[in-house]
C-alpha positions in Angstrom: 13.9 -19.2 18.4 10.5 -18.3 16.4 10.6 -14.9 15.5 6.8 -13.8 15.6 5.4 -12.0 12.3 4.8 -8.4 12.3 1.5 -7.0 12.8 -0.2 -6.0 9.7 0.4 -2.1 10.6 4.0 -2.5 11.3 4.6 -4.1 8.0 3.0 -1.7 6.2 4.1 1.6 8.0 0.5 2.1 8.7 0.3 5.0 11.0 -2.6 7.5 12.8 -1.8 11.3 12.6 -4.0 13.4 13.9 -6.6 13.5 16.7 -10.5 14.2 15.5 -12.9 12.1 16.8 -13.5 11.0 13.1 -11.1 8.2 10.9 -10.5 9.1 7.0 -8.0 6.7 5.4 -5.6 7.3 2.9 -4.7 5.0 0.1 -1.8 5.9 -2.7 -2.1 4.3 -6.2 0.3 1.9 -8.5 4.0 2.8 -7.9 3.1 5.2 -4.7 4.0 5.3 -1.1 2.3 7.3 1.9 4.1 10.4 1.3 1.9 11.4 -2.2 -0.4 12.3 0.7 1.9 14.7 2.5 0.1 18.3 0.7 -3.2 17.5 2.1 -2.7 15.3 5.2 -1.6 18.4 8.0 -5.2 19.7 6.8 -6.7 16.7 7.4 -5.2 15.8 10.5 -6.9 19.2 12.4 -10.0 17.3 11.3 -9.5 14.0 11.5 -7.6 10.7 12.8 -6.0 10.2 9.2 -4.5 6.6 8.5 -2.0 6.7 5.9 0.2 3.6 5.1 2.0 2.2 2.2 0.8 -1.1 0.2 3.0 -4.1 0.0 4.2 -3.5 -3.3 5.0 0.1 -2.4 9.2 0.5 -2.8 9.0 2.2 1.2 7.7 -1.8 2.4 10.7 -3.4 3.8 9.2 -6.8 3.7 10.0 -7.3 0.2 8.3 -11.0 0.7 4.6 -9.7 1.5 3.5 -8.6 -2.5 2.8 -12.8 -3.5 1.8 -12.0 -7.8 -0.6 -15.2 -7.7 -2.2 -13.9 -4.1 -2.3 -10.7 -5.5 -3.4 -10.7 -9.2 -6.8 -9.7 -8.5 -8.2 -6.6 -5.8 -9.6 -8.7 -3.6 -6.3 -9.6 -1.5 -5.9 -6.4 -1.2 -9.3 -5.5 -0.4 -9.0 -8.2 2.2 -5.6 -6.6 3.7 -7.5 -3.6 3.7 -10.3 -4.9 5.7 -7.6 -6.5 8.4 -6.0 -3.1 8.7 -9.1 -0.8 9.3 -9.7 -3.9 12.2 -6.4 -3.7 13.5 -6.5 0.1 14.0 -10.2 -0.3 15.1 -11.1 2.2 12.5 -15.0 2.0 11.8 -17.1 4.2 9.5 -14.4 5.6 8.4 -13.8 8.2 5.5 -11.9 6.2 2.3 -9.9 7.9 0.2 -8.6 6.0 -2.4 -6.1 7.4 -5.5 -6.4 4.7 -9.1 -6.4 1.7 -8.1 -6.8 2.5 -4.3 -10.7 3.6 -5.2 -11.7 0.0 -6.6 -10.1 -1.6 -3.7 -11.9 0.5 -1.5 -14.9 -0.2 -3.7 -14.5 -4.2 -3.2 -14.0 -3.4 0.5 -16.9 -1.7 1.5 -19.1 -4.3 -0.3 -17.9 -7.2 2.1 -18.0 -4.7 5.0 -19.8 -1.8 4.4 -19.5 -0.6 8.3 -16.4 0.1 7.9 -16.9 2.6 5.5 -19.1 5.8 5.9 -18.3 7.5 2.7 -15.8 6.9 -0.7 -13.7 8.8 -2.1 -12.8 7.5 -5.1 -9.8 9.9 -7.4 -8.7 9.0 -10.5 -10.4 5.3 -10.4 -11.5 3.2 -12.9 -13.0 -0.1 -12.5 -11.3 -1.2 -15.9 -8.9 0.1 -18.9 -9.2 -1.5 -21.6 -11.5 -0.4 -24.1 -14.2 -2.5 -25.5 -16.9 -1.8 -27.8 -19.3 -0.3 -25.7 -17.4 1.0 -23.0 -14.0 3.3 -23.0 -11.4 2.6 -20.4 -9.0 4.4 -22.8 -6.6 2.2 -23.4 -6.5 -0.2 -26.5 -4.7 -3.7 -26.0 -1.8 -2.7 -28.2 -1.6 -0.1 -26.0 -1.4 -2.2 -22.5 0.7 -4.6 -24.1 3.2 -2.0 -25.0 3.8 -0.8 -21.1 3.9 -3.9 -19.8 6.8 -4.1 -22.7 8.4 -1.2 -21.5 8.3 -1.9 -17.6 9.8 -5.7 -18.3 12.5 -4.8 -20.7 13.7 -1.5 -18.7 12.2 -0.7 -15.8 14.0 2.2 -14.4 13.7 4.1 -17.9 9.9 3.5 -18.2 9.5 4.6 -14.6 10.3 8.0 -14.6 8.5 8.8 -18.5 5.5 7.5 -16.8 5.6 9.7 -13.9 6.2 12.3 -16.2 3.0 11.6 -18.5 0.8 10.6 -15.9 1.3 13.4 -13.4 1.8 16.1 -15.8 5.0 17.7 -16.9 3.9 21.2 -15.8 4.8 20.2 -12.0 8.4 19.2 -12.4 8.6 19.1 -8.4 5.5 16.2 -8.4 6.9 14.9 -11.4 10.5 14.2 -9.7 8.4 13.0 -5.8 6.0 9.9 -8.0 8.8 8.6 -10.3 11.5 8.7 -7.2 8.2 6.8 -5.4 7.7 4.4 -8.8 11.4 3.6 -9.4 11.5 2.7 -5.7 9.4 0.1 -6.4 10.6 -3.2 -7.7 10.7 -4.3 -11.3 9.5 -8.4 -10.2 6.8 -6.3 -8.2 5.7 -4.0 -11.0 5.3 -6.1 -13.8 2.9 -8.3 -12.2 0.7 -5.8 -10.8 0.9 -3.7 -13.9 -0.7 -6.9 -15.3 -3.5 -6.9 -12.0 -4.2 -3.4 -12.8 -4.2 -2.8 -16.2 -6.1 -5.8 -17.2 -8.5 -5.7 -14.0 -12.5 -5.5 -14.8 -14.1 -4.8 -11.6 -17.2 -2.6 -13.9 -20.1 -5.7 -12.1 -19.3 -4.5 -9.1 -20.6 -1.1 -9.2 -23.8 -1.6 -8.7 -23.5 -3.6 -5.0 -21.4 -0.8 -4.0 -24.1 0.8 -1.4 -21.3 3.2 0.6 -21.8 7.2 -0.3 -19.5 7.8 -3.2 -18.0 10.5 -4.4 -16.1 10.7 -7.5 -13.1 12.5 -8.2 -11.6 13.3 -12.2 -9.0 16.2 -13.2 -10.3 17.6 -16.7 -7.1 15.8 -18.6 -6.3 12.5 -16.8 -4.2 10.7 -19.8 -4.8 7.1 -17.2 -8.6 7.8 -17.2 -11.5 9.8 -19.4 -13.4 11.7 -18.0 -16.6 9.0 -19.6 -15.6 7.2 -16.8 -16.0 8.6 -13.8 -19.8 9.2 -15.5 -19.9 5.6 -15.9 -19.3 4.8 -12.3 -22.1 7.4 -11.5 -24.7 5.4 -13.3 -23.4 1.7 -12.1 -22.9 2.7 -8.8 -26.3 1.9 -6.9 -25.7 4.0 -3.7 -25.6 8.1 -3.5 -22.9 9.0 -5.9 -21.7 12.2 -7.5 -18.4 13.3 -9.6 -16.7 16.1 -9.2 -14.2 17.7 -11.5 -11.3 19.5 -10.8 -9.8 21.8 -13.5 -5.9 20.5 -13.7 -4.4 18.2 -15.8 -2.9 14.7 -14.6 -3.7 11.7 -12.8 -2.5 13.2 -9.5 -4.3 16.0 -7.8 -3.3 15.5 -4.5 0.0 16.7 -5.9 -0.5 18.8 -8.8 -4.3 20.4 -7.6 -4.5 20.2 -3.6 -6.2 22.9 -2.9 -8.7 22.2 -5.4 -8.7 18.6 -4.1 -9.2 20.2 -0.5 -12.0 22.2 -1.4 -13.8 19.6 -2.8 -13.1 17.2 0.8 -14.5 20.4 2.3 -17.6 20.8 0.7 -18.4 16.9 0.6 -17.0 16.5 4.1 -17.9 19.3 5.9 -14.9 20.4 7.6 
């Protein structure tokens, strides 16, 4: 007996909440699952049809066999998968709202299909990390080198110190929901990915990006500076703006939503 393969939306929880006549798609970060999302979505969903789902190396995917590290050591797989879903759903010109790493992939995905896409909504992204010598991703190599340390000699205590630094320790309660999301995830899954991620340099394709951006920074993002959201602005060919929201962390939706929903407001015009 052949057991057929899951549909793409099945396999990743992908699901439609919601009934607007509009599509707005949500897309967690590194170490994430859907539910980073759940502050903002039951205002979204008056609005919209809002597609939230988890990534394959999310801990909340039970096919642990979908995150390949040589498949996926780049975006474009996943800007690929992303592409498949928005088909499968029959999502078109669609809203994208992508947290980290989410707002590259987004980025990569509206270039081979901008139809898709009406507008970006890129938080917290950066197209690379690293810092070079004419261009600060704020982090040095001795720094990367030292996480990817920490995640493949002890996981599970690196996970929850990184929640804490990177969403801000004066939201215990968000603090406690993105490190029970990251230690979810699997150690053979986040190593490699940290790898994709932290050593990614997507910075040429800015300027092909054509889809409406706008650009989302906290004032004290220890993951990102707030140079970089300025430097996507001036790569990034199409309309683009940044807009700052006065919080700490790398996670508004969780720490700053009502700020964060403002902002959709204004740019979205709900």
């Amino acid at each position: 007996m052949v057991i057929p393969e899951r549909s793409l939306s099945t396999a990743l929880n992908a699901k439609i909440i919601g009934s607007g006549s509009e599509g707005i798609v949500l897309a967690h970060g590194y170490g994430g699952d859907q539910s980073v999302w759940d502050k903002i979505l039951p205002y979204l969903a008056q609005h919209y049809r809002v597609l939230v789902f988890d990534w394959n190396f999310s801990g909340a995917v039970e096919d642990t066999n979908r995150y390949d590290p040589v498949k996926y050591s780049s975006y474009d797989a996943f800007a690929n998968d992303l592409i498949a879903l928005l088909e499968e759903m029959n999502l078109r010109s669609s809203v994208f709202v992508g947290h980290s790493m989410s707002g590259m992939i987004g980025c990569i995905a509206s270039i081979k299909r901008p139809e898709l896409f009406k507008r970006l909504i890129l938080i917290g992204a950066s197209p690379r990390y690293l810092n070079t010598n004419d261009y600060e991703g704020g982090f040095g190599n001795s720094d990367i080198e030292q996480i990817i340390s920490n995640i493949e000699s002890n996981y599970h205590n690196w996970a929850p110190a990184f929640a804490a630094l990177g969403v801000g320790t004066k939201d215990p309660l968000s603090v406690d929901k993105f490190a029970k999301c990251l230690t979810r995830m699997r150690p053979e899954v986040a190593l490699p990915l940290a790898k994709t991620v932290f050593y990614s340099d997507e910075r040429d394709i800015l300027e092909k990006v054509t889809t409406p951006c706008t650009i989302i920074q906290t004032t004290n993002d220890v993951v990102v500076p707030n140079s970089v959201p300025v430097y996507m602005q001036k790569k990034i060919k199409g309309n683009s703006t940044v807009e700052i929201i006065d919080a700490d962390g790398h996670f508004p939706h969780l720490t700053a939503h009502l700020q964060l929903l403002d902002i959709l407001r204004s740019v979205l015009g709900f």
